[in-house]
C-alpha positions as CSV (number, residue, x, y, z in Angstrom):
1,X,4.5,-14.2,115.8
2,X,6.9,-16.9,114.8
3,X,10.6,-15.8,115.4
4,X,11.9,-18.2,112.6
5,X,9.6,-16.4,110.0
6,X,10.8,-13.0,111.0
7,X,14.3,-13.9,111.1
8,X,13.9,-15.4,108.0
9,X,12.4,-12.7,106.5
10,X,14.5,-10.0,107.7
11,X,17.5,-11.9,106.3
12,X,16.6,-12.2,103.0
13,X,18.2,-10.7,99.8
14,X,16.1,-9.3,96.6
15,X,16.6,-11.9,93.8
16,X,16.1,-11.4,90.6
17,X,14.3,-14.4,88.3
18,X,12.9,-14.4,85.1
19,X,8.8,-15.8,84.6
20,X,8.2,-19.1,83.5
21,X,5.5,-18.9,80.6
22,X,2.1,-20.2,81.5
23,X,1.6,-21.6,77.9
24,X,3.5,-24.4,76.5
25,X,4.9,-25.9,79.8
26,X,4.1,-28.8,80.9
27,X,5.7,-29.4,83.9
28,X,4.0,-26.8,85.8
29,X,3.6,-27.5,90.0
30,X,1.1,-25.5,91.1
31,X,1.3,-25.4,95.0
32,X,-1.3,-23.9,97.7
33,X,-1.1,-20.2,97.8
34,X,0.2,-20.1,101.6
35,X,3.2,-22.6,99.7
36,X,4.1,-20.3,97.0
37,X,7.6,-18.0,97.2
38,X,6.4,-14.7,97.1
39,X,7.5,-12.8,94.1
40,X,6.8,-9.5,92.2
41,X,6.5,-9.0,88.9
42,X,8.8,-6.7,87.3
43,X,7.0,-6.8,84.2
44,X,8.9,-7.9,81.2
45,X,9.3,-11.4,82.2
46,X,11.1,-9.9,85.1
47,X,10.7,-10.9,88.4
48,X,12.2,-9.8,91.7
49,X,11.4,-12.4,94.5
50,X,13.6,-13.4,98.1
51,X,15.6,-15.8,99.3
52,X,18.0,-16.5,102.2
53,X,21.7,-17.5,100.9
54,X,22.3,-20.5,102.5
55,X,25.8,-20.8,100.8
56,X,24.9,-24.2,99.1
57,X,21.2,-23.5,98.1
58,X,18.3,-20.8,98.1
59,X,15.6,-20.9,100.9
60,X,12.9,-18.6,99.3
61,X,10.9,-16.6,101.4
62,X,6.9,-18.1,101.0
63,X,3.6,-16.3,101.4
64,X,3.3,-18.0,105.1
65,X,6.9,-16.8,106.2
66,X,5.1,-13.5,105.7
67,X,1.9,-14.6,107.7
68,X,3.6,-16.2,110.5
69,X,6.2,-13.6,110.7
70,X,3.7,-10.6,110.8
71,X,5.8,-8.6,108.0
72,X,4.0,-7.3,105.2
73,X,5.3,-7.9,101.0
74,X,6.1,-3.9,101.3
75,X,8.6,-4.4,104.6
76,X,10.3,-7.7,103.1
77,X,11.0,-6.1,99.8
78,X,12.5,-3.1,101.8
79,X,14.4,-4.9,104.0
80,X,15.3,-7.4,100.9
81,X,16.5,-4.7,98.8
82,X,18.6,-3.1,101.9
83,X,20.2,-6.5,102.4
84,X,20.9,-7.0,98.4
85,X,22.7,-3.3,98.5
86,X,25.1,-4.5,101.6
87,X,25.9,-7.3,99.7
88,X,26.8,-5.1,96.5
89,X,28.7,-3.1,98.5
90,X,30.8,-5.4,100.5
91,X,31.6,-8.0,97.7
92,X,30.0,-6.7,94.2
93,X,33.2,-4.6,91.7
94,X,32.5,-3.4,88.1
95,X,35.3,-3.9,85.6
96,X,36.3,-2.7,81.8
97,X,36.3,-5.5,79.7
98,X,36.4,-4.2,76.1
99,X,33.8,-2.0,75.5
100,X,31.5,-3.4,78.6
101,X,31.7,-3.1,82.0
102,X,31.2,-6.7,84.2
103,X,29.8,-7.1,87.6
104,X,32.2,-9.7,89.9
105,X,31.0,-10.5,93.2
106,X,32.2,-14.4,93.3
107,X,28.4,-15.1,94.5
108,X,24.8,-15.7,93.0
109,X,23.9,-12.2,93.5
110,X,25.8,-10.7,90.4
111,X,22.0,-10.2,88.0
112,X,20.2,-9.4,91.2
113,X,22.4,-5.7,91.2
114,X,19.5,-4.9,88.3
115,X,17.2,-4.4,91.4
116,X,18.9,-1.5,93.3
117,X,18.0,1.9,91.6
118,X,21.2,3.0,93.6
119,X,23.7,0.9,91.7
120,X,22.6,2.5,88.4
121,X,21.4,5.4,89.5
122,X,24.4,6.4,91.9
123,X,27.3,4.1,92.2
124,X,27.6,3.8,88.2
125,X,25.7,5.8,86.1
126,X,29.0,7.5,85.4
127,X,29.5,4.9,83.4
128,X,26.4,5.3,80.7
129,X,26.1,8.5,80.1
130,X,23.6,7.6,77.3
131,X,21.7,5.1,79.7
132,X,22.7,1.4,80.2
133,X,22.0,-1.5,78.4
134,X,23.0,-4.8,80.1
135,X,22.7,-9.0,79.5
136,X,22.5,-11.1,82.5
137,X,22.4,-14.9,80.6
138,X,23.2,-16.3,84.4
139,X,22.5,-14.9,87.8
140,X,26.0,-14.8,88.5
141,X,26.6,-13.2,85.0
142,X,26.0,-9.7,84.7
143,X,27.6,-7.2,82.0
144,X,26.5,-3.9,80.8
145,X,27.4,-1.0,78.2
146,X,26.6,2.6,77.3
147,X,23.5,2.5,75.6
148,X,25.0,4.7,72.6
149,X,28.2,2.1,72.1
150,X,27.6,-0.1,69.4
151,X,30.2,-1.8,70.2
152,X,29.4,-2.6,74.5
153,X,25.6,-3.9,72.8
154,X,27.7,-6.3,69.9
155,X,29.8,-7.7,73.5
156,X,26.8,-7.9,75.1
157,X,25.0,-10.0,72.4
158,X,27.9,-12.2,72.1
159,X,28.3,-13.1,75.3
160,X,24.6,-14.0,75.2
161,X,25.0,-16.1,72.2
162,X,28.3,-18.2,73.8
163,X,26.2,-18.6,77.0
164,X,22.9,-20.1,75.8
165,X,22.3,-23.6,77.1
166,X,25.4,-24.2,79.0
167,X,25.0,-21.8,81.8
168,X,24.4,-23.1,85.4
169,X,21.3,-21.1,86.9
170,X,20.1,-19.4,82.9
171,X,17.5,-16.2,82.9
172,X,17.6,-14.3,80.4
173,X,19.2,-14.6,76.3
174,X,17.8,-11.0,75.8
175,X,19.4,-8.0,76.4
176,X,17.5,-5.0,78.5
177,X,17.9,-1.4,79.0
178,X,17.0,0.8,81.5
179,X,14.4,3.7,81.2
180,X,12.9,5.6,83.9
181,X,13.7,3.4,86.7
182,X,12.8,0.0,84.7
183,X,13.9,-2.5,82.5
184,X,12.6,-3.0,79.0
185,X,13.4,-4.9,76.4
186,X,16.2,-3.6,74.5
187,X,15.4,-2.9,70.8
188,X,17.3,-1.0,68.5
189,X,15.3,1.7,66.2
């Protein structure tokens, strides 16, 4: 067992990214399997993968960090997920700002709070009482409303709209709302 690996993997924090499309890129690197960070799909262009905060830049956890480290995908995401939760609870605060709420942190974590069932389930869902709807253009940028406030879902599209394109780090210009344990696409019926 390699102690780097397992320190590395034991230290790292659930990140949230969105999925590159396979078709119409073409720029794609395709690296050797044992090379590639490991990631799990979310669904919805969603995925949640890991990475150690190195305060300047992301070192993201690979499939041989796993090998070498003798963890499996199922211990890092749990120890992943642990780690993102301190981190919400030391640093992350949700304030009223009009008629959504906004996630501050003063980190890179802020979008990565859609991955702890906790946070929505526990810490806020007092919140929503009709379920949440959020918008995370950035992963420092993270905003959500009451999924029965037509005016949270009108904040949350314009800050979408004043964030496309000039936003350091960009995932998502869509906004998503949360239904038994997931995220989905948001559409209005």
């Amino acid at each position: 067992m390699d102690g780097a690996a397992r320190t590395k993997c034991m230290s790292a924090i659930a990140h949230l990214k969105i999925a590159i499309p396979k078709h119409g890129c073409d720029n794609l690197v395709h690296v050797p399997e044992q090379d590639a960070p490991v990631a799990r799909s979310l669904g919805h262009d969603l995925l949640e993968m890991y990475v150690v905060d190195e305060g300047d830049r992301f070192n993201y956890v690979q499939e041989r960090d796993l090998l070498d480290a003798q963890v499996t995908a199922n211990q890092l995401r749990e120890k992943a997920l642990r780690n993102l939760g301190e981190v919400g609870q030391r640093k992350i605060k949700v304030r009223p700002y009009g008629a959504l709420y906004t996630v501050l942190g003063g980190s890179n974590h802020e979008a990565s709070m859609l991955l702890l069932d906790a946070f929505w389930d526990e810490w806020y869902k007092r919140l929503a009482p009709n379920g949440f709807v959020v918008a995370f253009p950035a992963r420092d940028i993270l905003s959500f409303a009451d999924a029965g406030s037509a005016a949270g879902i009108d904040e949350l599209r314009s800050l979408i709209s004043r964030g496309v394109g000039k936003l350091d780090h960009p995932l998502s210009d869509r906004l998503y709302r949360r239904q038994d344990h997931e995220w989905i696409p948001f559409l209005e019926s």
